[in-house]
N, C-alpha and C positions, 0 to 999 in steps of 0.2 A: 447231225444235221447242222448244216452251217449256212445262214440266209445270207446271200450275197449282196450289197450296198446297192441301191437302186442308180441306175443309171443314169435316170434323169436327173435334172437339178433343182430344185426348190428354194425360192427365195420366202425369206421368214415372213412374218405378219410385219404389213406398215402402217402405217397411221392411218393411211386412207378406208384401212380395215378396222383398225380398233377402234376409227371414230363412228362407225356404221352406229352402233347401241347408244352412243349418249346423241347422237342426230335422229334416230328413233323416237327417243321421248320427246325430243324437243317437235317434233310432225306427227305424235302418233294421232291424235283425231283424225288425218289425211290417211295416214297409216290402217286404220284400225276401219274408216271408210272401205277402201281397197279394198283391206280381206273380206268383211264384208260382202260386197260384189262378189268377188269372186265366188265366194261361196253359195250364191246365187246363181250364179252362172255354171259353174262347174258340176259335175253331176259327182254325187259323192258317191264312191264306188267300195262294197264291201270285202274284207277278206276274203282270200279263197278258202270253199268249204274243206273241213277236217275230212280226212289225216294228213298231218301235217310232217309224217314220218312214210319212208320206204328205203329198199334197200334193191341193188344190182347185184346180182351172182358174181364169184368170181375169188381168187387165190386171195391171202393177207389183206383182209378185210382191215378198209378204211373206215373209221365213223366220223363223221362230221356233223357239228352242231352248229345252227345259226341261229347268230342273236339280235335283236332289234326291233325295229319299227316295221310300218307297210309293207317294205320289201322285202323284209322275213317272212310276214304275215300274208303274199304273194297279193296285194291288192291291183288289181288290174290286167287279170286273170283271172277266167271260171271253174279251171283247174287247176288246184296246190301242184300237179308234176311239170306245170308249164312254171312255176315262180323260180326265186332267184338260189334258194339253195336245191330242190333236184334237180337244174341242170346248172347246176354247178357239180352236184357227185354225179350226173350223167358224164358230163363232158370229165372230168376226172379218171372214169372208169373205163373211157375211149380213150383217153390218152393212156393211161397206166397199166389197164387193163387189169388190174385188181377191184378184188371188190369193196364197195362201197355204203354203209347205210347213212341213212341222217337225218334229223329231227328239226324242229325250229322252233324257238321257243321267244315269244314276245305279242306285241301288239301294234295295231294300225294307232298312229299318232303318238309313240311311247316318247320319250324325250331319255336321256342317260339317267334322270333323277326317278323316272320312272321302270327303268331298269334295275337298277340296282335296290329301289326300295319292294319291287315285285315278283323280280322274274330270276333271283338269282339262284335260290333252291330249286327250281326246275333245270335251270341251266348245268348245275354243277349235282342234278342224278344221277348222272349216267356218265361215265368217262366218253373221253374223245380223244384223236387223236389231230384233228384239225377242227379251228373254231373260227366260223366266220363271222363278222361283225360288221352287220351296216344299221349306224346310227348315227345320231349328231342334225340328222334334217330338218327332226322338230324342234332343236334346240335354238338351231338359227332362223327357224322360220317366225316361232313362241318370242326370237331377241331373249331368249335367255343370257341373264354374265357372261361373261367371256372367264373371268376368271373361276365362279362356281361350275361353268361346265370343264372346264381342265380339271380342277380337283375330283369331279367324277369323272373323267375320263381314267386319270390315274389310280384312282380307287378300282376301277372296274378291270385298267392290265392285272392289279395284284390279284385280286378275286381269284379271275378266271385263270392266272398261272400258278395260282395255290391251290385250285379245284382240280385245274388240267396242269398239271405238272411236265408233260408229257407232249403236251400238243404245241401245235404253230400257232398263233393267232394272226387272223388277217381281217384288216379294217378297212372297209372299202371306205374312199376318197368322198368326203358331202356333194353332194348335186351340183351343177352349174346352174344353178339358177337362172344367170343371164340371156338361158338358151331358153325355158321354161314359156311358150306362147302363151300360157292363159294368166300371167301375170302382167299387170300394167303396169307404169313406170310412177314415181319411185320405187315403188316394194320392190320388183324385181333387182334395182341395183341393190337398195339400204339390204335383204335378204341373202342376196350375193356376195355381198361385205362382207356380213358378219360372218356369213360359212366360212368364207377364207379367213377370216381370224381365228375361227374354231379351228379346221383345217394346218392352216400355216403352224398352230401354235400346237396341238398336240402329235406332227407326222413327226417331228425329232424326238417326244420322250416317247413316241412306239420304238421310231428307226431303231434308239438307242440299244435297245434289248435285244438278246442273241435270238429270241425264240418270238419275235414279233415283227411286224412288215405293215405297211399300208400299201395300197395300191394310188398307181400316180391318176390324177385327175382324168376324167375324157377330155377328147380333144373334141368331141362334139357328139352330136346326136341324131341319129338316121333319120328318116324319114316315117319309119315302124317303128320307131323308139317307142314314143307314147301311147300307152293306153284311150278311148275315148276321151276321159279326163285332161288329156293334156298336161297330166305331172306325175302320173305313175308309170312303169314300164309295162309294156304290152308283153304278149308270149314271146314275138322278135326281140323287144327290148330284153328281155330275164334273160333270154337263151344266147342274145350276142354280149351280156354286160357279162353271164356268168362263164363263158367259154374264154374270156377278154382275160378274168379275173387268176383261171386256171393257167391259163400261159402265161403270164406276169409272174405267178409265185413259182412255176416249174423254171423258169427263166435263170429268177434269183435263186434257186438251190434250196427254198419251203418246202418243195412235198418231194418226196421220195417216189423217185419211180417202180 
């Protein structure tokens, strides 16, 4: 397997990103206001109910493990086979036509530091042959470092390719926040910042690697995207981000048909 160089182009992290966190502290009472509100406003919406694992019939069984936060945890959804990794090995097993199991392992609000301090013995039970990763949300939403979450980003490639020796890893792209309705402004941009400094700054030390890939940003967000909440995906959202996700990595030469 040979992952082919993404098409698109990506310009590195600039200033305008890196200065999101120390312009944070300096507004966070306005900051911290916001969320606040928001959280007020928003309805908080729970994980979808266990099991968090199934599998599709079919020749040369795929297993795929997802790691992360909410949209592992399928929050915004009241069935786990509407969330973001079963129809990701739905749509997988309609393209390939092989079959497919898969698990998900994490939690709603996790951050990378609470990844890897919690969820990496579950993660690394059971082999795999593809591993999906979508995290990094709370870490920009929390303003965590920019540079404490790089050194867990890279701690977390090693992990998982010395658990999964054998598998592809794919990291979905952090949110566009700027599209995100039920945030108010600043937070929405200072939020949006920092993701693309997270973003900008660890999509080369994934690209770098023969056996890992991100996927490139959306270019926007449907009309079905969101969940009632206005910041989780809806069953339209999971089922057009994770079919979006499978034709990117079949594109670049990640999954074997």
């Amino acid at each position: 397997m040979a992952i082919e160089p993404s098409p698109h182009t990506f310009e590195p992290a600039g200033l305008s990103h890196k200065a999101a966190w120390p312009l944070a502290l300096g507004i966070s009472p306005l900051l911290y206001a916001q969320g606040k509100w928001v959280r007020k406003q928003v309805p908080r919406l729970p994980p979808a109910p266990q099991p968090w694992a199934g599998s599709v019939e079919g020749p040369r069984e795929l297993k795929v493990l997802g790691l992360g936060d909410s949209t592992i945890a399928g929050v915004g959804v009241s069935d786990a086979r509407h969330g973001l990794i079963p129809q990701f090995s739905l749509a997988l097993h309609e393209t390939t036509q092989r079959g497919v199991s898969w698990r998900s392992v994490g939690e709603s609000g996790a951050t990378s530091k609470d990844i890897l301090g919690r969820f990496l013995e579950p993660a690394l039970v059971e082999g795999a042959d593809i591993v999906f990763v979508s995290l990094g949300a709370n870490d920009a939403k929390d303003l965590k470092p920019l540079g404490a979450t790089l050194s867990r980003f890279e701690r977390l490639l090693n992990v998982l390719h010395d658990g999964h020796p054998d598998a592809v890893l794919i990291f979905s792209s952090l949110p566009a926040f700027y599209l995100f309705p039920t945030l108010p402004q600043p937070l929405r941009t200072i939020m949006y910042a920092h993701a693309q400094a997270i973003e900008r700054s660890i999509r080369p030390m994934i690209e770098s690697l023969p056996y890992a890939m991100m996927s490139p940003p959306p270019s926007g967000y449907h009309d079905r995207f969101f969940a009632i909440d206005g910041f989780h995906p809806s069953e339209d959202g999971y089922r057009d981000w994770a079919r979006w996700a499978v034709d990117d990595a079949i594109a670049r030469g990640a999954l074997e048909l």
